[in-house]
C-alpha positions as a Markdown table, in Angstrom:
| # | Residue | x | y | z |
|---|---|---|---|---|
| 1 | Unk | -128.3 | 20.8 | 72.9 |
| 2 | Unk | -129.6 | 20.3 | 69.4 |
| 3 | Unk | -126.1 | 20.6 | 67.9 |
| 4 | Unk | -125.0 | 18.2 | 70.8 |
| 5 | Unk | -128.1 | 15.8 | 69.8 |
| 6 | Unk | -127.0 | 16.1 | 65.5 |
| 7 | Unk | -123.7 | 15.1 | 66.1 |
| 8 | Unk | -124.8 | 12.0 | 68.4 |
| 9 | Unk | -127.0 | 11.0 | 65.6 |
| 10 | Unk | -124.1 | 11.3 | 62.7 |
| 11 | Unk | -122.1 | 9.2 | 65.0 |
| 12 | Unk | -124.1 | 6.3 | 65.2 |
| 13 | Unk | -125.2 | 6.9 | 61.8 |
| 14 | Unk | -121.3 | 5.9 | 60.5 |
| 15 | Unk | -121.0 | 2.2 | 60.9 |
| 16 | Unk | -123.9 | 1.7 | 58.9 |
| 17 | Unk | -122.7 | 4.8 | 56.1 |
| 18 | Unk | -119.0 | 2.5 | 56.1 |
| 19 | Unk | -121.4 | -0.7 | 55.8 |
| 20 | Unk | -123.1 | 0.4 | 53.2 |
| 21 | Unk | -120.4 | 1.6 | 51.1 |
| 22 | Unk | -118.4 | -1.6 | 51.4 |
| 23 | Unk | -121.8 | -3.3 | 50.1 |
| 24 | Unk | -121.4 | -0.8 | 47.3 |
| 25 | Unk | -117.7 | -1.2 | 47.1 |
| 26 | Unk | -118.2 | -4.9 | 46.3 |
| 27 | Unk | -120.8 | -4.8 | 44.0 |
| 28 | Unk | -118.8 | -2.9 | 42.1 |
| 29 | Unk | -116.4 | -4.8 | 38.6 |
| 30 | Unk | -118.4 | -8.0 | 39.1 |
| 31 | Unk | -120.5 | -8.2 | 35.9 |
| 32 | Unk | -119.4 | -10.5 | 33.0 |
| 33 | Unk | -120.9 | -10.4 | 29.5 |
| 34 | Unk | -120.7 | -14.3 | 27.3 |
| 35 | Unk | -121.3 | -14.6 | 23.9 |
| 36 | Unk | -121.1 | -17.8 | 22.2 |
| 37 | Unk | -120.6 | -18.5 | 18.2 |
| 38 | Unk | -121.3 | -21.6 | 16.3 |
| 39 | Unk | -118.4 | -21.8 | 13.4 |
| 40 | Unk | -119.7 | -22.8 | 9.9 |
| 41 | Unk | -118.6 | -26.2 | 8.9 |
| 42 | Unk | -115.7 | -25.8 | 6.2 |
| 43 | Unk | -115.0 | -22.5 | 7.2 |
| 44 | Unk | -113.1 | -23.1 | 11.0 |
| 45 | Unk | -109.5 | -21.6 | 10.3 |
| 46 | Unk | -111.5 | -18.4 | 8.4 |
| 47 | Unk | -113.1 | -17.8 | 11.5 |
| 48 | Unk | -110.0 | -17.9 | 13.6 |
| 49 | Unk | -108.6 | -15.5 | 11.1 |
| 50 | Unk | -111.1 | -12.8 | 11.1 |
| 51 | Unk | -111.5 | -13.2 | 15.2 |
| 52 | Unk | -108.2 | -12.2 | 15.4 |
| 53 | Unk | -108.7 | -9.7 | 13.1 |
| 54 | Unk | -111.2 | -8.0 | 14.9 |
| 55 | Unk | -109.7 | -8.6 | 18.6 |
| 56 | Unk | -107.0 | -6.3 | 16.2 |
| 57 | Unk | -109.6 | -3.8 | 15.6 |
| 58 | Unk | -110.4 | -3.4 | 19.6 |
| 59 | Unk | -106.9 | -3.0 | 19.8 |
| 60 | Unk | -106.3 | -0.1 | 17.2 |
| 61 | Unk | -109.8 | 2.0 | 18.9 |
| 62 | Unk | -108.0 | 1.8 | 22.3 |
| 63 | Unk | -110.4 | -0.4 | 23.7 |
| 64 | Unk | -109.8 | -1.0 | 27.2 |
| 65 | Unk | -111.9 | -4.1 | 28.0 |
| 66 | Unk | -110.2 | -7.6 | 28.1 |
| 67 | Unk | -111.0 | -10.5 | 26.2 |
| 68 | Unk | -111.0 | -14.1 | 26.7 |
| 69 | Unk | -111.6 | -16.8 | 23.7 |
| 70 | Unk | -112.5 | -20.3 | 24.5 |
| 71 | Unk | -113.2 | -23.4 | 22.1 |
| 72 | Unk | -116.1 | -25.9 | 24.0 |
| 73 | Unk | -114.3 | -29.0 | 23.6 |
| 74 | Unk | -117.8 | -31.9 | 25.7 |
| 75 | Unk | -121.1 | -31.5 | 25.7 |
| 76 | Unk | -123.6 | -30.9 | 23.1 |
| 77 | Unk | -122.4 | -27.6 | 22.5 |
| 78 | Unk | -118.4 | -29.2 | 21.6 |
| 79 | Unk | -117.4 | -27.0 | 18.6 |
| 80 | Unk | -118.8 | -23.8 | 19.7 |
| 81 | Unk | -116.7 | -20.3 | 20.6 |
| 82 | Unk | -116.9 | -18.4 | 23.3 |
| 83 | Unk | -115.7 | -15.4 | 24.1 |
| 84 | Unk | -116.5 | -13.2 | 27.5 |
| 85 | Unk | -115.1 | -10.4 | 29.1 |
| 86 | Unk | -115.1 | -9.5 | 32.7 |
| 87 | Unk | -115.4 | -7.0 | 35.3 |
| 88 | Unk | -117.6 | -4.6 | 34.4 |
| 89 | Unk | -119.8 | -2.1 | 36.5 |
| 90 | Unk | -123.1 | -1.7 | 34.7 |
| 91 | Unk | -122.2 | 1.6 | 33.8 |
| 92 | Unk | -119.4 | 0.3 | 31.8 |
| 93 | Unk | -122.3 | -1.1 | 28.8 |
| 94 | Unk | -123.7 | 2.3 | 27.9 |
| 95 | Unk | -120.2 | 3.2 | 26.9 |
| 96 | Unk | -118.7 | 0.0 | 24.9 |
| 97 | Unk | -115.7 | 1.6 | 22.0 |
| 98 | Unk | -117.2 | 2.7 | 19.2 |
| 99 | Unk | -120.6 | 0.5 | 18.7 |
| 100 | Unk | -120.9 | 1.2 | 15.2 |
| 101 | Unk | -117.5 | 0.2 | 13.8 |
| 102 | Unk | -117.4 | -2.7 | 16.4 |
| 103 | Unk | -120.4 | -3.9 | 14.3 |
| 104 | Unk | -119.1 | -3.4 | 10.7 |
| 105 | Unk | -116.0 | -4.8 | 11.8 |
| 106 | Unk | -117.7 | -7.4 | 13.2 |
| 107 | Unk | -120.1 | -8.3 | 9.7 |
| 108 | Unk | -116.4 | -8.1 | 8.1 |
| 109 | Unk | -114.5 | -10.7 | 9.8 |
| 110 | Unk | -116.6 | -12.9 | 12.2 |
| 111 | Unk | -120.2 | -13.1 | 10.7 |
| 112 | Unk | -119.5 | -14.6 | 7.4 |
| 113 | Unk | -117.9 | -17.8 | 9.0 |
| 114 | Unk | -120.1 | -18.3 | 12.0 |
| 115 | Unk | -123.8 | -17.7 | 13.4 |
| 116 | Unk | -124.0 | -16.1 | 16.3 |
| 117 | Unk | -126.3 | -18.7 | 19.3 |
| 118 | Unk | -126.8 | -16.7 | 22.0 |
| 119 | Unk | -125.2 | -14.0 | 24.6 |
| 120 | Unk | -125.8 | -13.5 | 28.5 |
| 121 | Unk | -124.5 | -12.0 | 31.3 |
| 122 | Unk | -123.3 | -13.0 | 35.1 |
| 123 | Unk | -122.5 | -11.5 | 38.2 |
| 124 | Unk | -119.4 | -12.7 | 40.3 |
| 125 | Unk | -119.7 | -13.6 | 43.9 |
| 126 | Unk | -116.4 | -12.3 | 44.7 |
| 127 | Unk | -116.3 | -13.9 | 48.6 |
| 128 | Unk | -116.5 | -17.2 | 46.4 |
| 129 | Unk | -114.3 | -16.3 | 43.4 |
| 130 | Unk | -110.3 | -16.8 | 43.7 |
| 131 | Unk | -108.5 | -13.5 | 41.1 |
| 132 | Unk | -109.4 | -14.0 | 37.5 |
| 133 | Unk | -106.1 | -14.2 | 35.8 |
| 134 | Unk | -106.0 | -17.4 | 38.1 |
| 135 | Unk | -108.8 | -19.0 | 36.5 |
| 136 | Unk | -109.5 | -17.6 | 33.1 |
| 137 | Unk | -106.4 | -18.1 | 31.6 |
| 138 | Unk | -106.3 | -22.0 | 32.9 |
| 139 | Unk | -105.9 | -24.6 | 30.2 |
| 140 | Unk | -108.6 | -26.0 | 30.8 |
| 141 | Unk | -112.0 | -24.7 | 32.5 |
| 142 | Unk | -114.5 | -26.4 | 34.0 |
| 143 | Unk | -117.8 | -24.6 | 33.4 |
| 144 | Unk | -120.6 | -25.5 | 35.2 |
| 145 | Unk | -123.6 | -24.4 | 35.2 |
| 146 | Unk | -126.3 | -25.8 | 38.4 |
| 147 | Unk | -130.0 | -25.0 | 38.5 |
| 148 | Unk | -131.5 | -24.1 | 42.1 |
| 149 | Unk | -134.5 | -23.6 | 43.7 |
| 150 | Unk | -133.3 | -21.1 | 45.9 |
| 151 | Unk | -130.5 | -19.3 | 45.2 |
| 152 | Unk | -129.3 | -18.3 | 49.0 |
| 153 | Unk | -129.1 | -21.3 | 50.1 |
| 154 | Unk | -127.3 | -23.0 | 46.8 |
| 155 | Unk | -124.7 | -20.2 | 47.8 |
| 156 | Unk | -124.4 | -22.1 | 51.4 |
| 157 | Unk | -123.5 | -24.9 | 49.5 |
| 158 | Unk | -121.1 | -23.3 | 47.0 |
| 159 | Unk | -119.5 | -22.1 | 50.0 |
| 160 | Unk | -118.6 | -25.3 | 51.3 |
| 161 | Unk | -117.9 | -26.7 | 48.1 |
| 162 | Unk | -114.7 | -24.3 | 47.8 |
| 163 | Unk | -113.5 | -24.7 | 51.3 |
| 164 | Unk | -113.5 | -28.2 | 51.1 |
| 165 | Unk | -111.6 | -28.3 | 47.7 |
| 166 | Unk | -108.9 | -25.9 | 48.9 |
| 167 | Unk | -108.4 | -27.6 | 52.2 |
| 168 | Unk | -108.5 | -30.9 | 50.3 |
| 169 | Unk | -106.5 | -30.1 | 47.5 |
| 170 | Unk | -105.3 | -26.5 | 47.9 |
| 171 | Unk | -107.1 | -26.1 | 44.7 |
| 172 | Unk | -107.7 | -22.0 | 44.4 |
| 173 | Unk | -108.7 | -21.8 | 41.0 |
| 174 | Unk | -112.9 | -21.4 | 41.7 |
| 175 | Unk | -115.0 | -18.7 | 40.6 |
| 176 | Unk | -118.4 | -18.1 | 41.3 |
| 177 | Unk | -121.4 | -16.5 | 39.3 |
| 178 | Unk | -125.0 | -15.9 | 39.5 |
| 179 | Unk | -127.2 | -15.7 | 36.3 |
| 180 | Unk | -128.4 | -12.4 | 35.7 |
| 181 | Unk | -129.5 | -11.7 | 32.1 |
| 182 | Unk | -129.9 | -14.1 | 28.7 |
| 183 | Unk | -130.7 | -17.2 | 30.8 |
| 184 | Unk | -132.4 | -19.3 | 33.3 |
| 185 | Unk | -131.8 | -17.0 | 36.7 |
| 186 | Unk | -132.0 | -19.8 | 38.9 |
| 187 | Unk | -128.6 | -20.7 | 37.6 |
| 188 | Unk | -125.2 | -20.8 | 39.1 |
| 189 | Unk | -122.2 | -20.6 | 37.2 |
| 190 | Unk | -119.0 | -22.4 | 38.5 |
| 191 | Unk | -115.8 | -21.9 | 36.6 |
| 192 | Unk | -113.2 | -24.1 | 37.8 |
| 193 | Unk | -109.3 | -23.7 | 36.0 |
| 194 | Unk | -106.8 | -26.7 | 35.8 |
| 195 | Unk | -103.3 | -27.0 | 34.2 |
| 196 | Unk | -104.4 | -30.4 | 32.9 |
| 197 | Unk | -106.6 | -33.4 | 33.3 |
| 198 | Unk | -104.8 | -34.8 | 36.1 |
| 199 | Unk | -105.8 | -32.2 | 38.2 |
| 200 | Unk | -109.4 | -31.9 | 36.8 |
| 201 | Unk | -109.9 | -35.3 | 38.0 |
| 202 | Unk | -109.8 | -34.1 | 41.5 |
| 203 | Unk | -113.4 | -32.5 | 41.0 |
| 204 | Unk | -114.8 | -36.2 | 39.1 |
| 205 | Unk | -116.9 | -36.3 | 42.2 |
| 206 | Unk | -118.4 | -32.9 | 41.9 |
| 207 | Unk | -122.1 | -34.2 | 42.2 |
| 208 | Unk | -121.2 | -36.7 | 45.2 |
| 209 | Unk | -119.2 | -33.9 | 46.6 |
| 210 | Unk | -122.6 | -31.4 | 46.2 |
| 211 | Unk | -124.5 | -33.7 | 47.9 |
| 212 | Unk | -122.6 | -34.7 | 50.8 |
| 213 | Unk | -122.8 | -31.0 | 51.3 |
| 214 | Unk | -126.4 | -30.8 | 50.7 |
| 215 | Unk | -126.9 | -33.6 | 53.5 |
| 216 | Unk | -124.7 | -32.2 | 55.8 |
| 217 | Unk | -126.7 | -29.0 | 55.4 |
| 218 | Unk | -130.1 | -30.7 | 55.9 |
| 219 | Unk | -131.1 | -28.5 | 52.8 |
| 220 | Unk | -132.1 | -29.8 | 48.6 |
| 221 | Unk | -131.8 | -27.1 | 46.9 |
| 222 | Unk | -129.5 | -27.8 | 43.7 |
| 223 | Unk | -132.0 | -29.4 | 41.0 |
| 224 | Unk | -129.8 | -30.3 | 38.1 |
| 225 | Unk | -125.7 | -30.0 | 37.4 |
| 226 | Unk | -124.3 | -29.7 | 34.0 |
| 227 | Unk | -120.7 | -30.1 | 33.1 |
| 228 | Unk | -118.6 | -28.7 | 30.0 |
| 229 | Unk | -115.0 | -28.0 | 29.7 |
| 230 | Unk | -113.7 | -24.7 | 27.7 |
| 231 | Unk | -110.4 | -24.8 | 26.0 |
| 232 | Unk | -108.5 | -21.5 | 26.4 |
| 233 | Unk | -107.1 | -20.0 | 23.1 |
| 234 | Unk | -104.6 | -17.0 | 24.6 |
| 235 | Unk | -104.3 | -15.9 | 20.5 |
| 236 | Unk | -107.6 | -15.6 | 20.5 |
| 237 | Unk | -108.1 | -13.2 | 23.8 |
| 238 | Unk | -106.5 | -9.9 | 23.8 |
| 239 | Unk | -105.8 | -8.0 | 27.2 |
| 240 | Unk | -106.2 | -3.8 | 27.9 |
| 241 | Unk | -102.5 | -2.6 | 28.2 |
């Protein structure tokens, strides 16, 4: 009887053992560190130089993260570089190649031609995220970045926000991120990819199309949107092999 009564209990107790690990399971290559450079006027084409330089250095210590480069071409922070790389576990940052040389190559080739602003990290909410090489590797992408006062519901409206582009315009190129470290954590991150301006004007509305959403929803929860489009430089990003 009590061998009877065990297994009874292990049986009921394996939907939520397969729930749990597809909680896991998704949670899992969703974090995305940002860093963001400010050239030094005068010395623009040095810095290109000696990024590609040391996106050659990652490359030589068998480094087997990607990396994406972007130029900020509106906003007030036009000018500035980006770079990010995605799809990390946690785990993955106690571990980055070789810390120390990454650092002296680093002073070599990217310090003396820029000043470093500021770096922070996101999480991707894959059920509202399309496949990165979709997105990140768009011409142009639309990053923006929404303050909410409560982030559950803002993920409601998010929701609706990609079904009604891709039934409207069959647009799949949407990623979604939360704020987790190195900024405001009310935030949302939206990273939207286009081919060209043409298409990017199909999300001019993006505000009007937010709160029609919000009104349909009977909910106000997104407090302020802001709006800047990255440039992608592929001879600035390198790729793991």
């Amino acid at each position: 009887m009590q061998n009877n009564f065990t297994l009874k209990k292990m049986r009921a107790l394996i939907p939520l053992f397969i729930l749990f690990s597809n909680v896991v399971i998704a949670q899992e290559n969703n974090i995305a560190h940002f860093s963001i450079w400010k050239l030094k006027e005068g010395l623009e084409q040095k810095f290109e130089t000696g990024y590609k330089q040391h996106l050659l250095w990652h490359k030589a210590n068998g480094d087997k993260w990607s990396w994406y480069g972007w130029y900020i071409i509106s906003g007030s922070r036009a000018g500035l570089f980006v770079d990010a790389t995605f799809n990390h576990n946690w785990s993955d940052f106690n571990s980055p190649v070789n810390p120390s040389g990454d650092g002296a190559d680093n002073q070599l080739h990217t310090v003396p031609f820029a000043d470093f602003q500021m770096a922070f990290k996101v999480a991707k909410i894959k059920q509202l995220s399309s496949e990165d090489s979709a997105v990140l590797k768009s011409k142009y992408l639309r990053f923006v970045t929404l303050s909410v006062n409560d982030i559950t519901s803002a993920l409601k409206i998010i929701e609706q926000l990609k079904e009604n582009y891709n039934s409207k315009y069959l647009f799949k190129n949407f990623q979604t991120y939360k704020m987790i470290d190195g900024g405001n954590i009310n935030q949302i991150i939206l990273l939207l990819g286009f081919a060209n301006f043409t298409d990017y004007g199909k999300t001019d509305r993006l505000a009007e199309d937010i709160s029609s959403i919000e009104n349909s929803l009977k909910m106000k929860v997104i407090t302020a949107i802001n709006s800047e489009t990255l440039l992608y430089k592929a001879d600035m990003s390198l790729f793991a092999e």
